[in-house]
C-alpha positions in Angstrom: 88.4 75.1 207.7 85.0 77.4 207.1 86.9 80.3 209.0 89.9 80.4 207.1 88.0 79.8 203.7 86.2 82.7 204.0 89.2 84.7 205.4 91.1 84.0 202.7 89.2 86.0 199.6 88.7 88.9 202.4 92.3 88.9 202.6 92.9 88.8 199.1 90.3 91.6 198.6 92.1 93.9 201.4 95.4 93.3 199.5 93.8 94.1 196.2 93.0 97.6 197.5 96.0 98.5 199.6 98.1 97.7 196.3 95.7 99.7 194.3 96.4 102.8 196.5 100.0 102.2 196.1 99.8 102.7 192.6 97.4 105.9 192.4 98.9 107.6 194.8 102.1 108.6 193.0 99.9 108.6 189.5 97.6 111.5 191.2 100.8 113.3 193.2 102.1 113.2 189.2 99.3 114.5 187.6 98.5 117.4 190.4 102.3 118.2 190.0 102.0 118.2 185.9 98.8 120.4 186.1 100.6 123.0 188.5 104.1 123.1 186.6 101.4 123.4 183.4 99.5 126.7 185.3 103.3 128.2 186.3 104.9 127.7 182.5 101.8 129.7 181.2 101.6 132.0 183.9 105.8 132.2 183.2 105.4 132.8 179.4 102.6 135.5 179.6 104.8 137.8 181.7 107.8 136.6 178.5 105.5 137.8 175.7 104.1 140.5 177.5 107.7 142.2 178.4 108.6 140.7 175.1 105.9 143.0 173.2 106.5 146.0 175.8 110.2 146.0 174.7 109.6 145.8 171.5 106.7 148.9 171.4 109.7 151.2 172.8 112.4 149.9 170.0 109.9 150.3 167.0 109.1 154.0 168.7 112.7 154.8 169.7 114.1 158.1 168.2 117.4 156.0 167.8 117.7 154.3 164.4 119.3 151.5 165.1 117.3 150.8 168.1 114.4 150.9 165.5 115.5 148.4 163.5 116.0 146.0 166.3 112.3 146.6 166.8 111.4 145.8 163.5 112.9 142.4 163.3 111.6 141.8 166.7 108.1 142.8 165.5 108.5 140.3 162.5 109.4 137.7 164.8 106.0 138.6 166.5 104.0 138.9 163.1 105.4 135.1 161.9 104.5 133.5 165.5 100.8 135.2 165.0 101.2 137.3 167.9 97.9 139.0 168.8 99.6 142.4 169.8 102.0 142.4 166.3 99.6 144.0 164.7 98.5 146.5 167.4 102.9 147.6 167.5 102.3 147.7 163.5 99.4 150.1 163.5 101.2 152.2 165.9 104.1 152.0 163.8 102.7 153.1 160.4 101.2 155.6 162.4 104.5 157.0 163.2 105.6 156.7 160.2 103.0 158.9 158.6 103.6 161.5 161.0 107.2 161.3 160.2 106.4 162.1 156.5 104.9 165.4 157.2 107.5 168.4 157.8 106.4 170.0 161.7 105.2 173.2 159.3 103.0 170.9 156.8 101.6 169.5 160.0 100.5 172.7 161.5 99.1 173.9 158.2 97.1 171.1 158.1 95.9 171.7 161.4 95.6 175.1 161.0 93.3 174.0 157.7 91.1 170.9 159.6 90.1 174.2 162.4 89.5 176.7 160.0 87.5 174.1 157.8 85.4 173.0 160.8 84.7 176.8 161.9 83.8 177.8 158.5 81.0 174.6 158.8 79.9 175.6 162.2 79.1 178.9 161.3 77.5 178.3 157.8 75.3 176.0 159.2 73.1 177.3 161.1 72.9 180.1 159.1 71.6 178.3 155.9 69.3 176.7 158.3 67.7 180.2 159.7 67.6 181.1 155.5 65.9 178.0 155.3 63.4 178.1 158.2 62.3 182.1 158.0 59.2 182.1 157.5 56.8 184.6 155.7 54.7 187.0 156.7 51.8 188.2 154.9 49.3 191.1 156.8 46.6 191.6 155.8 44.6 195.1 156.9 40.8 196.1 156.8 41.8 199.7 156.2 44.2 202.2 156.3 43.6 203.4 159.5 45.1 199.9 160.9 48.4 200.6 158.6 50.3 202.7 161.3 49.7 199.8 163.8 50.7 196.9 161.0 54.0 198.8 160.0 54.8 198.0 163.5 53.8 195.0 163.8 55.8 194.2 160.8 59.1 196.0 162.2 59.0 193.9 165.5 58.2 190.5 162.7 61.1 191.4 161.2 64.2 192.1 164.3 62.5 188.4 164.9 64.2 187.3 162.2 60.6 186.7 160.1 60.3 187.9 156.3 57.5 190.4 156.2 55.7 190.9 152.7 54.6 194.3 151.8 51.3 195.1 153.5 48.4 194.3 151.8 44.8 196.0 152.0 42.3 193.5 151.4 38.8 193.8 149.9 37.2 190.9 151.6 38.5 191.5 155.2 38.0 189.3 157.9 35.8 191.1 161.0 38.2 190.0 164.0 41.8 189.7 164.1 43.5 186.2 163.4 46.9 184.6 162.7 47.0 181.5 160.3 49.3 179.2 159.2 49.2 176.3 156.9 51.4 173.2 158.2 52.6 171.3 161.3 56.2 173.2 161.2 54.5 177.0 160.5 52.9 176.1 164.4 55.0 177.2 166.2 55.9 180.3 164.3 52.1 180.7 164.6 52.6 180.9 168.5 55.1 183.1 168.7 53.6 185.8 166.1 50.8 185.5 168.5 52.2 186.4 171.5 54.3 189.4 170.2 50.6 190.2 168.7 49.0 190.3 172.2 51.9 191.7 174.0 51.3 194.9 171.7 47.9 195.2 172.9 45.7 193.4 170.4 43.0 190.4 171.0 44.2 187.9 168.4 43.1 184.3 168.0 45.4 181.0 166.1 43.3 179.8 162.7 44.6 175.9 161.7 44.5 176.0 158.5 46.7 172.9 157.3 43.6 170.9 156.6 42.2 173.1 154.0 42.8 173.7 150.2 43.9 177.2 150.4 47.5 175.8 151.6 48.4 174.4 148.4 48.7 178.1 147.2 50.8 179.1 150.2 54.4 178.5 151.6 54.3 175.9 154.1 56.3 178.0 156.5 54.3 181.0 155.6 51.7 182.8 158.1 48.9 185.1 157.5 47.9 187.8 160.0 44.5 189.4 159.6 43.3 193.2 160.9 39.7 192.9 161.2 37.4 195.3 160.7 36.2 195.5 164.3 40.3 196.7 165.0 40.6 200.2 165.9 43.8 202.2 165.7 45.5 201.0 169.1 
C-alpha cells in the first residue's frame, strides 16, 4: 500500500506536465508564427509605400498633364495618411513649379544677374580691403644729401602698394636709421619696409612704438622711417 501511495501523486505530477506541454506547444508554434507573419506584413508594406511614393515622385514630375494630376491626388492621399515622404514629393513639387513660372530667357537673365552680381563682389572686395589696409609712410631725412636715396626708397614704398607722404626734413633728426610703427597690425608692414630697406643697402633697425603716447597722434597703420645723421649718400 506505501508503494502505490507514493506512486500515485508522482504520477499525477508527470501527467500534470505532459498535459501542460501539450497546451504550450501549439500556444508558442502560434505566437512564433504571429511574430513572423507580423515581420513579413511590415517588411511587405515597406516595399508598398516605398514603390507607392517612387511612383508617385515620377507622376507629380511627369511632363504629361494628366499624368500630373494623378500624382497630385496620389500625393494627397500621402499628405492625409501623414506620410513622412509627402512632404519631401511636395517640396520637390513647388520647386518645379517655381521653375515652371519663369520663361527659359527670365531664367538665364537671372543667372546671368546672380554671376555677374557675385563677380562684381569678388572683385570689389578685396580691393576696398587693400584701400583699407595701405598703410602710410612718413620719411623722415637728416638732410638733403639723403633726399636722392629717400625718393627711392619712396618709389619702391609705393609699387608695394604703401602710401608715401611727401618727404619731410626734420630738425630734430634721429642719429641712426630706424623704421617705427605704432600698433599690433602696422607689424608686419614694419617687417616688410625693413627688408626692402636693407635689401637697398642700408643698416636699419625695427622701433615698437605702440606702447608710447606719440601713437595717439598717428595712424595706426601708419609707419615712420628715419635717415639718421650718421647715413651717408649710398
Amino acid at each position: 500500500m506505501d508503494g502505490n501511495e507514493k506512486t500515485g501523486p508522482d504520477r499525477k505530477k508527470r501527467d500534470w506536465v505532459d498535459a501542460t506541454s501539450r497546451l504550450l506547444i501549439p500556444i508558442l508554434i502560434f505566437v512564433a508564427g504571429a511574430v513572423l507573419t507580423y515581420q513579413k506584413d511590415r517588411g511587405d508594406q515597406a516595399s508598398k509605400d516605398f514603390q507607392l511614393e517612387s511612383e508617385v515622385l515620377k507622376q507629380v514630375t511627369s511632363k504629361d498633364l494628366d499624368e500630373q494630376n494623378i500624382g497630385l491626388i496620389r500625393l494627397r492621399i500621402l499628405q492625409q495618411r501623414k506620410s513622412k515622404i509627402a512632404s519631401e514629393i511636395q517640396q520637390v513639387v513647388d520647386d518645379q513649379n517655381r521653375i515652371k513660372s519663369l520663361s527659359s530667357k527670365n531664367a538665364h537673365d537671372i543667372l546671368v544677374q546672380d554671376i555677374a552680381a557675385d563677380t562684381k563682389q569678388n572683385q570689389t572686395a578685396p580691393t576696398a580691403q587693400s584701400n583699407k589696409q595701405a598703410p602710410k609712410v612718413y620719411i623722415q631725412i637728416a638732410n638733403e644729401n639723403q633726399r636722392a636715396d629717400a625718393n627711392q626708397l619712396a618709389d619702391k614704398l609705393k609699387s608695394a602698394n604703401f602710401t608715401v607722404e611727401n618727404l619731410d626734413l626734420v630738425q630734430e633728426p634721429t642719429q641712426n636709421n630706424y623704421v617705427r610703427y605704432f600698433s599690433t597690425d602696422g607689424k608686419p608692414y614694419a617687417d616688410k619696409a625693413l627688408q626692402m630697406i636693407k635689401d637697398m643697402g642700408f643698416k636699419i633697425e625695427e622701433q615698437d612704438f605702440t606702447r608710447t603716447q606719440d601713437k595717439s597722434t598717428s595712424p595706426s597703420l601708419s609707419l615712420e622711417i628715419w635717415f639718421g645723421q650718421r647715413q651717408k649718400p649710398l
